[in-house]
Backbone as CSV, one residue per row, in Angstrom:
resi,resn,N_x,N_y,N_z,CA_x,CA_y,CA_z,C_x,C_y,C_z
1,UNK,0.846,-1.176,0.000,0.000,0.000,0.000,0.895,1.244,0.000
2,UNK,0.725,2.065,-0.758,1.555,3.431,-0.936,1.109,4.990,-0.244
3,UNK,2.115,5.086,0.512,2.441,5.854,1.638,1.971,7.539,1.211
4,UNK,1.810,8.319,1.923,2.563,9.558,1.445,3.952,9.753,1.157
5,UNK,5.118,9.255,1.579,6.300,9.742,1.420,6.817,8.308,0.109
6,UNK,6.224,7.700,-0.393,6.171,6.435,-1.352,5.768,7.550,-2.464
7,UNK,4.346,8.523,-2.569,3.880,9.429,-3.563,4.737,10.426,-4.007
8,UNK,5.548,10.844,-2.610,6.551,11.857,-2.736,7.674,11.414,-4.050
9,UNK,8.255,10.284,-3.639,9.180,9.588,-4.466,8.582,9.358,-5.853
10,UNK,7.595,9.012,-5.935,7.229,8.812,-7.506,6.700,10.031,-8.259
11,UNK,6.234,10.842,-7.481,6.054,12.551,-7.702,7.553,12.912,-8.101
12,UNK,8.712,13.008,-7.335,10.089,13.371,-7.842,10.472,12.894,-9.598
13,UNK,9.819,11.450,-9.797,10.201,10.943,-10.624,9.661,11.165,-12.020
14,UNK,8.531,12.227,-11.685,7.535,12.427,-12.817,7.753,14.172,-13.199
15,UNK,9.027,14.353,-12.320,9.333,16.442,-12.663,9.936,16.340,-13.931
16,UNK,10.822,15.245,-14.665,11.541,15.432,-15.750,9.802,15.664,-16.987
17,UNK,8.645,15.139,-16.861,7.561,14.929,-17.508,6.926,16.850,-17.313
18,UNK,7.272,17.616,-16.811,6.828,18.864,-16.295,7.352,19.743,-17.744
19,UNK,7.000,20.427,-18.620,6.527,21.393,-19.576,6.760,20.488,-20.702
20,UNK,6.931,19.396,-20.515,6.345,18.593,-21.652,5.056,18.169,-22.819
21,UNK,5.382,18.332,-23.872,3.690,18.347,-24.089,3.468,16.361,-24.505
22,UNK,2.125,16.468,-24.333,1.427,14.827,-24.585,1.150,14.885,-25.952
23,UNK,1.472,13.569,-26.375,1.478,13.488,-27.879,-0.099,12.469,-27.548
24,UNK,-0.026,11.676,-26.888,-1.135,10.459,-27.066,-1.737,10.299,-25.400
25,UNK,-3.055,10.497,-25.166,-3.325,10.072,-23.501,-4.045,8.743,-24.308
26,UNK,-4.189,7.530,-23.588,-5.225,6.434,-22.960,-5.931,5.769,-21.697
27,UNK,-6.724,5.468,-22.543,-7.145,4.914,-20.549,-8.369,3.471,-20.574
28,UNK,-8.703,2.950,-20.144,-9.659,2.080,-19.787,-11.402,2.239,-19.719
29,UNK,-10.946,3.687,-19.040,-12.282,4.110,-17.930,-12.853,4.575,-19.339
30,UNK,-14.334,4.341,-19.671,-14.906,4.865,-20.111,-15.676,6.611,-20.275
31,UNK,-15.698,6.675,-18.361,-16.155,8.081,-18.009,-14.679,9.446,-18.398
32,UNK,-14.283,9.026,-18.708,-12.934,10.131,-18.240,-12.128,10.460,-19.411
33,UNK,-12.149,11.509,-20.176,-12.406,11.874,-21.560,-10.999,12.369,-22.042
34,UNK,-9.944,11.289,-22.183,-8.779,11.541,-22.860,-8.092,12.448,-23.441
35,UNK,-9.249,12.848,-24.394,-8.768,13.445,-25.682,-8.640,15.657,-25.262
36,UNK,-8.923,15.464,-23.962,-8.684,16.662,-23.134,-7.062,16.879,-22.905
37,UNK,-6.684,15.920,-22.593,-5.318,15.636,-22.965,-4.145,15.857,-24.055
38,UNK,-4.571,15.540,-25.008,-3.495,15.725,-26.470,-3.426,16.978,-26.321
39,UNK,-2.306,16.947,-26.455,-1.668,18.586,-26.983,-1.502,19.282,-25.999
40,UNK,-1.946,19.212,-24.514,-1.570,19.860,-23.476,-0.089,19.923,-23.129
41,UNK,0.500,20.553,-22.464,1.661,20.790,-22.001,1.765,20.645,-20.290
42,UNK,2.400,19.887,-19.533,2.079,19.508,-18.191,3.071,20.638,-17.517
43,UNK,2.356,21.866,-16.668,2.887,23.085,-15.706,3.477,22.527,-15.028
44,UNK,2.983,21.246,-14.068,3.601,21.154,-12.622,3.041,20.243,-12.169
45,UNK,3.664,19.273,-11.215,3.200,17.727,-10.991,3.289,17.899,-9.419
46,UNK,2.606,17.930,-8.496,1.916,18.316,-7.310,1.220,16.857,-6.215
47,UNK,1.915,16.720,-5.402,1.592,15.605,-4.074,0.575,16.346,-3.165
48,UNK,-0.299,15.408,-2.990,-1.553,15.890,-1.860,-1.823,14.938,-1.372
49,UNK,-0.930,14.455,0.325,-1.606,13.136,0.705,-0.867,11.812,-0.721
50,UNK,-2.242,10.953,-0.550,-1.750,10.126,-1.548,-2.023,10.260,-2.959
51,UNK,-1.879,11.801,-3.539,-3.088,11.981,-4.736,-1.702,12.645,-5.444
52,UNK,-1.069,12.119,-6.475,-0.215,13.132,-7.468,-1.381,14.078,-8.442
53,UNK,-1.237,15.378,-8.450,-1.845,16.304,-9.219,-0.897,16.774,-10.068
54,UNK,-1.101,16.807,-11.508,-0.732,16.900,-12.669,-1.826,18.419,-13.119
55,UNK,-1.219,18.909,-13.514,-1.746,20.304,-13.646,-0.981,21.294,-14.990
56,UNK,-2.244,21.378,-15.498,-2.342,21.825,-16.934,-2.544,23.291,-16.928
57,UNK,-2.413,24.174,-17.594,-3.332,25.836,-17.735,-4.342,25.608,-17.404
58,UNK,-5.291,25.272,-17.773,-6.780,25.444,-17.403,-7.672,24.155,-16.731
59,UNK,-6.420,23.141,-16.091,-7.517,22.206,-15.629,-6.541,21.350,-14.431
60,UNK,-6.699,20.459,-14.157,-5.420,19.949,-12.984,-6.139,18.128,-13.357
61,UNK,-5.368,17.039,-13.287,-5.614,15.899,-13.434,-4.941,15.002,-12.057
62,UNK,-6.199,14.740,-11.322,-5.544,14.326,-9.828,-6.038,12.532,-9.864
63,UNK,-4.638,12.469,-9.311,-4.428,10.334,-9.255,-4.434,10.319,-8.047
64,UNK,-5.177,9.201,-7.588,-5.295,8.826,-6.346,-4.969,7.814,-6.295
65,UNK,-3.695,7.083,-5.696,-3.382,5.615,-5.685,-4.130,4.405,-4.995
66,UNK,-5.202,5.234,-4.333,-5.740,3.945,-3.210,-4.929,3.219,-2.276
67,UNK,-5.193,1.426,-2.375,-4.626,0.680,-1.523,-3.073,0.305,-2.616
68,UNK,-3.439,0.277,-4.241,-2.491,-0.488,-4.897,-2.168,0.270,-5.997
69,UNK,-2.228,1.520,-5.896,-2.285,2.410,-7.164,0.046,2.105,-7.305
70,UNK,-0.128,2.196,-8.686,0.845,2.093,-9.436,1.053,3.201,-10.515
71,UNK,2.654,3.408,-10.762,3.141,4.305,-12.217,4.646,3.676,-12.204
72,UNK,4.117,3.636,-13.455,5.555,2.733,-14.474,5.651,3.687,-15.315
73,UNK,6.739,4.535,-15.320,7.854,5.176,-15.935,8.543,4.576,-17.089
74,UNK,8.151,4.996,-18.883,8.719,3.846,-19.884,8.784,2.817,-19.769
75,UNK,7.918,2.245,-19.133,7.427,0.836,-19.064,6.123,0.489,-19.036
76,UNK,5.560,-0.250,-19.774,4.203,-0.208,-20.042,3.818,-1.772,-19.884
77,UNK,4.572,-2.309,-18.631,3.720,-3.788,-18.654,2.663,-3.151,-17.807
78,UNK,1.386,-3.633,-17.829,0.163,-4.189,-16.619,0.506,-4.219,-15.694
79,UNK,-0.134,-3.576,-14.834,0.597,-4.253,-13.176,-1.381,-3.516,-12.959
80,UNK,-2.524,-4.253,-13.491,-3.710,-3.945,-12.871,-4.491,-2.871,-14.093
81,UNK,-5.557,-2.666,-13.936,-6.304,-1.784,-15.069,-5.279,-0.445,-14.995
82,UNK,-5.140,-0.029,-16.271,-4.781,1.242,-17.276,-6.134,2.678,-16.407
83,UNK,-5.367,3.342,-15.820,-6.242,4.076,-15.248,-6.041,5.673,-16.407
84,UNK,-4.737,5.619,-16.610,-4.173,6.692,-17.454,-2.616,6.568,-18.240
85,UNK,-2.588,6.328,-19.528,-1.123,6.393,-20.111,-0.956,7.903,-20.752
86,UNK,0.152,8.469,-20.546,0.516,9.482,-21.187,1.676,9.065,-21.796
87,UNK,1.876,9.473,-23.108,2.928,9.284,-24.159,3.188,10.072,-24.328
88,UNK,4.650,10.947,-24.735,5.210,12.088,-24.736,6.499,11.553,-26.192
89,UNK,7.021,12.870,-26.850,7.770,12.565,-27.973,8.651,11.486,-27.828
90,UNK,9.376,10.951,-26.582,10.675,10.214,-26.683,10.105,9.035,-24.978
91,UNK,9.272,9.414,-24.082,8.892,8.557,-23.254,7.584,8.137,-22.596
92,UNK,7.222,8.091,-21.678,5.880,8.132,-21.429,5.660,7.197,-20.706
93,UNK,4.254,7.518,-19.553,4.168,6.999,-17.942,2.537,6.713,-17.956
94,UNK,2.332,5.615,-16.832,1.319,4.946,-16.961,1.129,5.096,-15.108
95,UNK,-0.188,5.208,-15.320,-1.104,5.180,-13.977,-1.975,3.801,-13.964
96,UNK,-1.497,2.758,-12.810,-2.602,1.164,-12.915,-3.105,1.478,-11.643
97,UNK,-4.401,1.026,-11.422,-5.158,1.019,-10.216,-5.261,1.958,-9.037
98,UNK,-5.895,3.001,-9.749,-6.122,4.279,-8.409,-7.383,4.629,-9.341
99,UNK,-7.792,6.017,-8.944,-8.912,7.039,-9.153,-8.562,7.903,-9.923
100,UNK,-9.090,8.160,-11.014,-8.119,9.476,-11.933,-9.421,10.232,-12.160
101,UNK,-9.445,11.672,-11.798,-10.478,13.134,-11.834,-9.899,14.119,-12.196
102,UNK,-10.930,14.422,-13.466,-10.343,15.823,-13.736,-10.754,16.879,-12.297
103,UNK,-9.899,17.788,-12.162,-10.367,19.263,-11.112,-10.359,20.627,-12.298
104,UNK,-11.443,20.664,-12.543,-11.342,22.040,-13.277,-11.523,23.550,-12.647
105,UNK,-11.581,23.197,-11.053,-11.408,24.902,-10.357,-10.224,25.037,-10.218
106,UNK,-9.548,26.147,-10.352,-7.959,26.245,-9.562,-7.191,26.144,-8.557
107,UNK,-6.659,24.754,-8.246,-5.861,24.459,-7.182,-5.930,25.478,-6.014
């Protein structure tokens, strides 16, 4: 089960992904509308508790890991349902088993 200071560490690992833009988002979830994604450019990648917030100009994309939430960094085996993949020109990171919400008020 992943900690706050476990989020911290994988939050560190996701700053090189910060004014990057997304070439390709995917996901599983039917409700949660991808294509909001393409072409964005990621401001700033943000820890709350156990929730990494990913935060765009006009919207913020918050992961909640739960009991087993996972991110694989250029690696794209399964480790549980595809909650969110982001693909970027040269790498790209995957969210398995947490809660993924858009926040469209400002942080």
């Amino acid at each position: 089960m992943p900690e706050a200071p476990q989020v911290r560490i994988i939050a560190n690992k996701l700053q090189p992904f910060v004014k990057q833009k997304i070439v390709k988002a995917t996901t599983l979830e039917k409700d949660f509308d991808v294509a909001r994604l393409e072409g964005e450019t990621i401001q700033e990648i943000l820890v709350f508790g156990k929730q990494i917030l990913i935060r765009f100009t006009k919207f913020t994309v918050r992961y909640h890991l739960l009991m087993f939430g996972v991110v694989r960094i250029n690696d794209s085996n399964p480790n549980g349902k595809l909650r969110l993949g982001l693909k970027f020109k040269d790498s790209e990171f995957n969210f398995y088993a947490g809660d993924i919400y858009y926040i469209d008020q400002p942080l």
